[in-house]
C-alpha positions as CSV (number, residue, x, y, z in Angstrom):
1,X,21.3,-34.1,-121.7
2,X,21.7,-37.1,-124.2
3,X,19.6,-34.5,-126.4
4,X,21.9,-32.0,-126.4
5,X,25.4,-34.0,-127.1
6,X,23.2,-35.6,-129.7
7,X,22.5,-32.5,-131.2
8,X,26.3,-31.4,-130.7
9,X,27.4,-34.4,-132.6
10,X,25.0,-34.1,-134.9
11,X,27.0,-30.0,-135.4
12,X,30.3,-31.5,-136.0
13,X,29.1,-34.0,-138.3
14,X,27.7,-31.7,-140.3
15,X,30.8,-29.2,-140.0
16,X,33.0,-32.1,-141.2
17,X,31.0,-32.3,-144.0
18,X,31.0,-28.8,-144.9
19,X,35.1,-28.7,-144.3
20,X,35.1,-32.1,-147.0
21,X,32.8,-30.1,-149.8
22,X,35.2,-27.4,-149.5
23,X,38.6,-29.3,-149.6
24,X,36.9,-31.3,-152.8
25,X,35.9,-28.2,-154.2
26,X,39.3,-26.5,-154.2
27,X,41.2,-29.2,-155.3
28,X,39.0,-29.3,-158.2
29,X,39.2,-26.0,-158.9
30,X,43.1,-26.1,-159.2
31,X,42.7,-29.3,-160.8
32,X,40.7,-27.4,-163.6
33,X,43.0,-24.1,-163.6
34,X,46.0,-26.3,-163.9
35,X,44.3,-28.1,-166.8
36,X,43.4,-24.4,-168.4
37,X,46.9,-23.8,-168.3
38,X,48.6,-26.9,-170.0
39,X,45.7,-26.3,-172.6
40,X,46.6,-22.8,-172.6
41,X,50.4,-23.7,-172.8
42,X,49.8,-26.2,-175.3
43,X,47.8,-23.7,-177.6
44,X,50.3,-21.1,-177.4
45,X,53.4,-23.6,-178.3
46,X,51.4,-24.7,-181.5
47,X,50.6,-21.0,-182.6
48,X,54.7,-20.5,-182.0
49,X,55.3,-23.8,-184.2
50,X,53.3,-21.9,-187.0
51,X,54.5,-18.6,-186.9
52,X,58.7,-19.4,-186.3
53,X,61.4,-21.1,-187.9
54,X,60.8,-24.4,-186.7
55,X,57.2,-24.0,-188.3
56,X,59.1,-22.9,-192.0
57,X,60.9,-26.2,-191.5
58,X,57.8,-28.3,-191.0
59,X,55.8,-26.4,-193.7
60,X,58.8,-27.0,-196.5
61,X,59.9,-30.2,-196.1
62,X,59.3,-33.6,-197.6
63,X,61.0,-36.8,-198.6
64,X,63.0,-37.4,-202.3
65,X,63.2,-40.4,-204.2
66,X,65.9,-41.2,-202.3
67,X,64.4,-41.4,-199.2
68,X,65.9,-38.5,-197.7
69,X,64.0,-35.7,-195.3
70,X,64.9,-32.5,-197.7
71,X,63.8,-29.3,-195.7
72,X,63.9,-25.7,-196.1
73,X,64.3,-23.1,-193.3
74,X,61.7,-20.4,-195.8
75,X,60.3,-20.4,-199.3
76,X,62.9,-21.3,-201.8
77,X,63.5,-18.5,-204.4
78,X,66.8,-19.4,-205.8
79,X,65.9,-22.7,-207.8
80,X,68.5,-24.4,-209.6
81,X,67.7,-27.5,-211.7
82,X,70.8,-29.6,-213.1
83,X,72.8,-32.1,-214.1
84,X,71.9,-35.1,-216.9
85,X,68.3,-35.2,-217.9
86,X,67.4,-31.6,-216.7
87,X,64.1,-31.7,-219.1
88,X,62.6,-34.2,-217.1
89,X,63.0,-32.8,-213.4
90,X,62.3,-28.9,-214.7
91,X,58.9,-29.9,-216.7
92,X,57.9,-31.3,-213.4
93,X,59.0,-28.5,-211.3
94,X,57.2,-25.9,-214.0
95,X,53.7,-27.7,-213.4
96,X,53.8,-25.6,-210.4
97,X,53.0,-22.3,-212.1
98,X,54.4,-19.8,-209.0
99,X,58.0,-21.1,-208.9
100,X,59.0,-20.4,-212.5
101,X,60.2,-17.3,-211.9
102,X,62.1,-18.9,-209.1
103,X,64.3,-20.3,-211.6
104,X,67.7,-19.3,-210.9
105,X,69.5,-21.5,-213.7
106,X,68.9,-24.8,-215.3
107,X,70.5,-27.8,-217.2
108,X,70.1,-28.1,-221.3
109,X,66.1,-28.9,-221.3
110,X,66.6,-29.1,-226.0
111,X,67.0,-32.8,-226.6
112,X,67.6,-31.7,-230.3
113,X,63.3,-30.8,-231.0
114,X,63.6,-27.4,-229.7
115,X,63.6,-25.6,-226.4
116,X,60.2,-25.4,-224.6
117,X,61.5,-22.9,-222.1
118,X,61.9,-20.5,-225.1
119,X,58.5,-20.6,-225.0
120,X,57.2,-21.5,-221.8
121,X,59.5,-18.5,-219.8
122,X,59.0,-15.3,-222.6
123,X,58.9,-13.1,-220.0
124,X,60.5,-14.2,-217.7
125,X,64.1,-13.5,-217.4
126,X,65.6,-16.9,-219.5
127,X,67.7,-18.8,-216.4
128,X,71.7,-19.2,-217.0
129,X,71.9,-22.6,-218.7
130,X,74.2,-25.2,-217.1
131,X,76.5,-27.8,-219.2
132,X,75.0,-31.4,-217.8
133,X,78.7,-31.7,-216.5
134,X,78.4,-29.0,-214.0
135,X,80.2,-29.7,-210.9
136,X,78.8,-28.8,-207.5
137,X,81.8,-26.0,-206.9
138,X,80.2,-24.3,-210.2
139,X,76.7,-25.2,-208.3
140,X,77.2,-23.5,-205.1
141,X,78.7,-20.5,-206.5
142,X,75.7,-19.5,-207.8
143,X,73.9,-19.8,-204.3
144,X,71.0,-21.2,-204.5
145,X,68.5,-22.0,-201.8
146,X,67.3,-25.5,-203.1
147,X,68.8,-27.5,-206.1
148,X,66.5,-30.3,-208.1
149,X,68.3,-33.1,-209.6
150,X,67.3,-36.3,-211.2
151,X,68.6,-39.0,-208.5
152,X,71.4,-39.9,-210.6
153,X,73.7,-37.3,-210.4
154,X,73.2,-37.4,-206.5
155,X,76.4,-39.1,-206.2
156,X,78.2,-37.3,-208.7
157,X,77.3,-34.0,-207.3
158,X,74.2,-33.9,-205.2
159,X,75.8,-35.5,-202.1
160,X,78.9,-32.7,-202.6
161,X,76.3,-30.2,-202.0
162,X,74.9,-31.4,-199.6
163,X,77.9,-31.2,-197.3
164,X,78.2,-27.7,-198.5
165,X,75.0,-27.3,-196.9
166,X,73.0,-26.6,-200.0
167,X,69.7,-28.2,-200.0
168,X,69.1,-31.0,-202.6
169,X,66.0,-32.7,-203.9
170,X,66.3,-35.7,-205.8
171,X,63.6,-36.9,-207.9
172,X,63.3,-40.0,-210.4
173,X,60.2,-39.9,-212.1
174,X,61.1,-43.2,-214.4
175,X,58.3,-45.2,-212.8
176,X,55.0,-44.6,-213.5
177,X,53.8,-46.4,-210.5
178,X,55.9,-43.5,-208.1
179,X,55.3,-40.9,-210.7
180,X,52.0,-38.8,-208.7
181,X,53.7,-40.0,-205.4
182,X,56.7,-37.6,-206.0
183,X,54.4,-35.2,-207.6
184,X,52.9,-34.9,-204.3
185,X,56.6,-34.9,-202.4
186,X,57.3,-31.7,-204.4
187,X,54.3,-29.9,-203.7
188,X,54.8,-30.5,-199.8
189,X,58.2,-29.2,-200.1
190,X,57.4,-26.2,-202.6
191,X,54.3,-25.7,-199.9
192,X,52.2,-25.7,-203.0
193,X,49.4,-29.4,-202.0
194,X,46.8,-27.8,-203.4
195,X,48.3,-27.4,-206.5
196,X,50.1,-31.1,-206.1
197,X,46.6,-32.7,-205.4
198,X,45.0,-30.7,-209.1
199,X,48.0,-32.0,-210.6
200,X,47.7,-35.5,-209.6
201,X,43.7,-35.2,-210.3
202,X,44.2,-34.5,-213.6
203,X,46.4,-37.1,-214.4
204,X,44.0,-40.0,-212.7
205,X,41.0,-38.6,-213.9
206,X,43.0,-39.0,-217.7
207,X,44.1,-42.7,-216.9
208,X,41.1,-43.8,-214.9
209,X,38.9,-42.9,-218.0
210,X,41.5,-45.3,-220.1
211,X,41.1,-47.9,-217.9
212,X,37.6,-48.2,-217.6
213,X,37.4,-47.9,-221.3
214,X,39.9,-51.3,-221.3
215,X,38.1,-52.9,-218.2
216,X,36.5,-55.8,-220.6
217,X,38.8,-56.2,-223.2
218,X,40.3,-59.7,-223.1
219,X,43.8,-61.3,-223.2
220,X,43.7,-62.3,-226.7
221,X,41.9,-59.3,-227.8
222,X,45.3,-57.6,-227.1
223,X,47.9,-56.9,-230.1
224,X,51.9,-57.5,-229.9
225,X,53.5,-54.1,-230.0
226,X,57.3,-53.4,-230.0
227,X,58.4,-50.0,-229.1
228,X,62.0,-49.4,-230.7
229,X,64.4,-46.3,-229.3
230,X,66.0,-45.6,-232.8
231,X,69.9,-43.4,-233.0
232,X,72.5,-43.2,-235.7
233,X,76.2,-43.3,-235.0
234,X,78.4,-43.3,-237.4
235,X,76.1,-43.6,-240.0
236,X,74.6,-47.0,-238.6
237,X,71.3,-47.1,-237.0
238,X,70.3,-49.1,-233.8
239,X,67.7,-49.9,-232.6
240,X,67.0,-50.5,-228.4
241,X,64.2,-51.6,-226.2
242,X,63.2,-50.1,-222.6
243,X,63.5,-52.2,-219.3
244,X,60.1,-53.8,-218.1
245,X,59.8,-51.0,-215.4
246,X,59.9,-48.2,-217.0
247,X,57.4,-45.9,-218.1
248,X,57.5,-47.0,-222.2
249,X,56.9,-50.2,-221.0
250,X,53.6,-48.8,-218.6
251,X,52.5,-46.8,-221.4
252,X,52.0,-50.2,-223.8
253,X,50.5,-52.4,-221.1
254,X,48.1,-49.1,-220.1
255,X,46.7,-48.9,-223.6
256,X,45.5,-52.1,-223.8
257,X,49.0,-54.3,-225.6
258,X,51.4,-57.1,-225.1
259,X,55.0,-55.4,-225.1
260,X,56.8,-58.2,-227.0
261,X,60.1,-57.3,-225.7
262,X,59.2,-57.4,-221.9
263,X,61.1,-60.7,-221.3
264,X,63.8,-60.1,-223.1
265,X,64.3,-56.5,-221.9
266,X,67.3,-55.6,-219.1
267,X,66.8,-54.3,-216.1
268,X,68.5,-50.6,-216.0
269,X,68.8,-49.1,-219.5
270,X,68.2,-49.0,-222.8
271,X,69.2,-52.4,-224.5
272,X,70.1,-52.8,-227.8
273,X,68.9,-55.7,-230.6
274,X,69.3,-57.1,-233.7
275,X,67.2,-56.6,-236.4
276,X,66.8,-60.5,-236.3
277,X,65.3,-60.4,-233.0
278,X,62.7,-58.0,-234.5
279,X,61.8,-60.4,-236.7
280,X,61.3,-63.2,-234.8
281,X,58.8,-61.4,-232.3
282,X,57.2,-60.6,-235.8
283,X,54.9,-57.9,-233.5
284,X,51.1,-56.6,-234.9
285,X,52.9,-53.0,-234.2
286,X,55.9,-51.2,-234.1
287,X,56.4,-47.5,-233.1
288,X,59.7,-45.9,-233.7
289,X,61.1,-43.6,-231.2
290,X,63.5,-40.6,-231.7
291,X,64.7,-37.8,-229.3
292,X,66.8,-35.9,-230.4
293,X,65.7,-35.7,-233.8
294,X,62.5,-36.3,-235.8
295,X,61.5,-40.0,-237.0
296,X,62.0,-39.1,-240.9
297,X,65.3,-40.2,-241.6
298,X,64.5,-43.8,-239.6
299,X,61.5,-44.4,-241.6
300,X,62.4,-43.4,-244.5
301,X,65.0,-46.3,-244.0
302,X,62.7,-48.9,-242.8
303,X,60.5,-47.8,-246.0
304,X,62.9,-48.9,-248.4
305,X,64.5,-52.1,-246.3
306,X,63.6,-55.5,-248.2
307,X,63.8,-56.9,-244.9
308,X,61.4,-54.4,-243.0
309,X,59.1,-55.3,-245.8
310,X,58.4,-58.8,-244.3
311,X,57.5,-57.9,-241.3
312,X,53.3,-58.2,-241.0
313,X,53.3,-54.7,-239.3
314,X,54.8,-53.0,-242.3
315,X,52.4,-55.2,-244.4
316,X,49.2,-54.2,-242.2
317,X,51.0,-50.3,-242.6
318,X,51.1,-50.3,-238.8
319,X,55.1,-49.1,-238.4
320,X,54.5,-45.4,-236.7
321,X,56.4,-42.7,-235.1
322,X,55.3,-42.1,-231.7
323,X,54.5,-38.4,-230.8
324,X,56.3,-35.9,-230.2
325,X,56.1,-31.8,-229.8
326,X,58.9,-30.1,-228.1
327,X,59.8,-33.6,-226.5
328,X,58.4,-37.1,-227.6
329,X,56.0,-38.6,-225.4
330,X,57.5,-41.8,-225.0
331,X,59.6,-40.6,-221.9
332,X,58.8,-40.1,-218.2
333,X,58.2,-36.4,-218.9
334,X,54.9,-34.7,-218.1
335,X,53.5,-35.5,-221.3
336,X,53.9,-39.6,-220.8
337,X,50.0,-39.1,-220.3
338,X,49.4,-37.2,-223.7
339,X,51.3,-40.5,-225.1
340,X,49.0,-42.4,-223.1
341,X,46.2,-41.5,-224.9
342,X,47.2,-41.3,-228.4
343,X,48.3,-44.7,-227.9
344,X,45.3,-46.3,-226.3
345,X,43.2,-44.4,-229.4
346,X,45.4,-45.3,-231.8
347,X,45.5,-49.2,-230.9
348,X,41.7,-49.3,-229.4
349,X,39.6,-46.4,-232.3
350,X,36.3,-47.6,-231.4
351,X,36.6,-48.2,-228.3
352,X,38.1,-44.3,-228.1
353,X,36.2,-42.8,-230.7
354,X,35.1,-40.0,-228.7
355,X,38.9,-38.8,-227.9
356,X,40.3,-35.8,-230.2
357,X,43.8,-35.7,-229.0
358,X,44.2,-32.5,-229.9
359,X,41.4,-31.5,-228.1
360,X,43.1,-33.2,-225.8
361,X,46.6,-31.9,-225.9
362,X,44.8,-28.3,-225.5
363,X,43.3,-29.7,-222.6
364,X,46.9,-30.7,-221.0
365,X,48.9,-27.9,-222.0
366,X,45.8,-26.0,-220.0
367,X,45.4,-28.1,-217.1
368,X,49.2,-28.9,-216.5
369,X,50.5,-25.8,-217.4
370,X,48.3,-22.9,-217.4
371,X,48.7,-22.3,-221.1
372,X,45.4,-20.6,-223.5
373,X,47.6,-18.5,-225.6
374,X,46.6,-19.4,-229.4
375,X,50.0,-19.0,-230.8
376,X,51.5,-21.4,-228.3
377,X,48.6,-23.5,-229.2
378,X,49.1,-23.4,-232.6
379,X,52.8,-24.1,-232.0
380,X,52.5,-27.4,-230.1
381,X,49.7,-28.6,-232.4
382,X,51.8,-28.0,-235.5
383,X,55.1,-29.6,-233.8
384,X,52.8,-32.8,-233.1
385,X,51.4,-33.5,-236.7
386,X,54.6,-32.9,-238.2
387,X,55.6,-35.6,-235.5
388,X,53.0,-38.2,-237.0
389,X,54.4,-40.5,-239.7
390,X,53.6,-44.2,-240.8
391,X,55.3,-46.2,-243.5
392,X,52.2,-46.7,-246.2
């Protein structure tokens, strides 16, 4: 008898067991199932983010130099580029080879050397040109689906559109230490990173190569250089020096110089100076600088100036004009790297003996902008050693 209830409790032991595997069991199971789902869920709400609006919005978006979120609902195909200093923001935009025909209209890009666009666009319809005074009314009556403007018409007319709901993208591209970073801020908004990331590789690999060269040159090995923005008004010509931060300034301390003027140099824009203070800094160097026009006229003057001629850099014949083809290459354009390099060769020629800038220049115009045509080629090499003069 004690057998047997043994045995029976033994049974229910065992079918309490049994009932406990079970329950376990099943609450794993839903436990799993429910966890297939949220995965499931989770899966499907990504593929939606991808595919929909909201994923158009995440794919074309990315932050100006202003430090606004700029973002597009689809693929902008109505591009408009205006206001003061056009050139510089639609030579950036162009390095990005699919949205030139995207160009809806544009600001004046001739700063008095010659249009590249005229050459860059030839079959391409040529965009409506804009007056740098365009207001945003005249803007958003052409409709465009994303406007590029240097940041400092944003006040003047980028914050206008901007209310009338017209996407604007600011850029500043003055400082060479931000320059690749909104390189990069474009190609996320244009959805074109790839191209951003070959872009910015081709300028690093450019100024790595520089600064390795440069790596062991000393302090005193350095020479004093002035750069000097020249302009005529009236028949008088001036003569102005850059603000430490900006990319003239970059491009002397990159090639291996002392930029005589940076302590005496403002903070926000060009600053003119006597021809006294030129003297005193008495540099090794001086390159002249012109815009709108080619540097003949200003050196012809400096040639035959008694008081140039005491100067040691127009003893040493070391007064130059910087470079130039459709635009000089002392400027935050594109081509501030092609001034780079001519720079660092023409201060440092043994230590860059093995650069040919226009090897060089062929090489950019490929790299940056898709361009192998001869005649082109032929163009921009011409329009740079016409460029090159120095007072002898």
């Amino acid at each position: 008898m004690k057998n047997k209830y043994l045995l029976t409790q033994s049974s229910i032991l065992v079918i309490f067991f049994l009932l406990f595997v079970l329950l376990i069991s099943s609450c794993s199971s839903d436990e799993a199932t429910k966890n297939l789902i949220n995965t499931t869920s989770n899966t499907q709400t990504i593929g939606i983010l991808e595919t929909n609006g909201s994923a158009d919005e995440s794919i074309y978006k990315a932050v100006d130099s202003l430090g606004r979120v700029v973002s597009l609902e689809e693929k902008p195909t109505s591009i408009i580029i205006a206001g003061k200093a056009t050139m510089i923001a639609a030579d950036a935009l162009s390095l990005f080879q699919e949205y030139r025909s995207h160009i809806l209209a544009m600001g004046i890009t001739d700063q008095g050397l010659g249009d590249f666009y005229d050459l860059l666009l030839p079959d391409l319809p040529i965009p409506e040109r804009l007056p740098h005074s365009v207001s945003a009314e005249e803007i958003a009556g052409l409709n465009p689906d994303l406007v590029i403007m240097k940041d400092r018409n944003y006040s003047s007319v980028g914050e206008t559109l901007d209310n009338l709901s017209y996407p604007v993208f600011s850029v500043n591209l003055e400082n060479s230490d931000d320059y690749l970073q909104e390189i990069q801020e474009l190609g996320k908004l244009l959805h074109q990173e790839s191209r951003a990331d070959e872009i910015c590789f081709a300028y690093s690999s450019r100024l790595t190569h520089i600064r390795e060269k440069l790596s062991s040159l000393k302090e005193m090995q350095k020479e004093n250089v002035l750069l000097l923005y020249t302009t005529i008004s009236d028949g008088i010509t001036s003569f102005q020096i850059p603000p430490e931060s900006w990319i003239q300034t970059y491009l002397v301390k990159e090639s291996g110089a002392i930029p005589v003027w940076e302590e005496a140099a403002g903070s926000i824009s060009w600053q003119k100076i006597s021809f006294e203070q030129i003297s005193q800094w008495n540099p090794d160097r001086i390159y002249i600088i012109s815009y709108k026009t080619l540097t003949n006229h200003f050196m012809e003057e400096i040639k035959n100036s008694s008081l140039w001629q005491n100067l040691s850099a127009y003893q040493n014949n070391q007064i130059k004009s910087f470079p130039a083809d459709f635009h000089n290459w002392a400027q935050p354009d594109t081509r501030w790297i092609l001034g780079l390099q001519w720079l660092a060769k023409d201060l440092h020629p043994e230590i860059f003996s093995m650069i040919d800038i226009e090897k060089e220049i062929v090489s950019f115009y490929n790299d940056f902008y898709g361009i192998t045509e001869t005649s082109f080629i032929y163009t921009i090499l011409d329009r740079y050693r016409k460029s090159l003069l120095t007072i002898e």
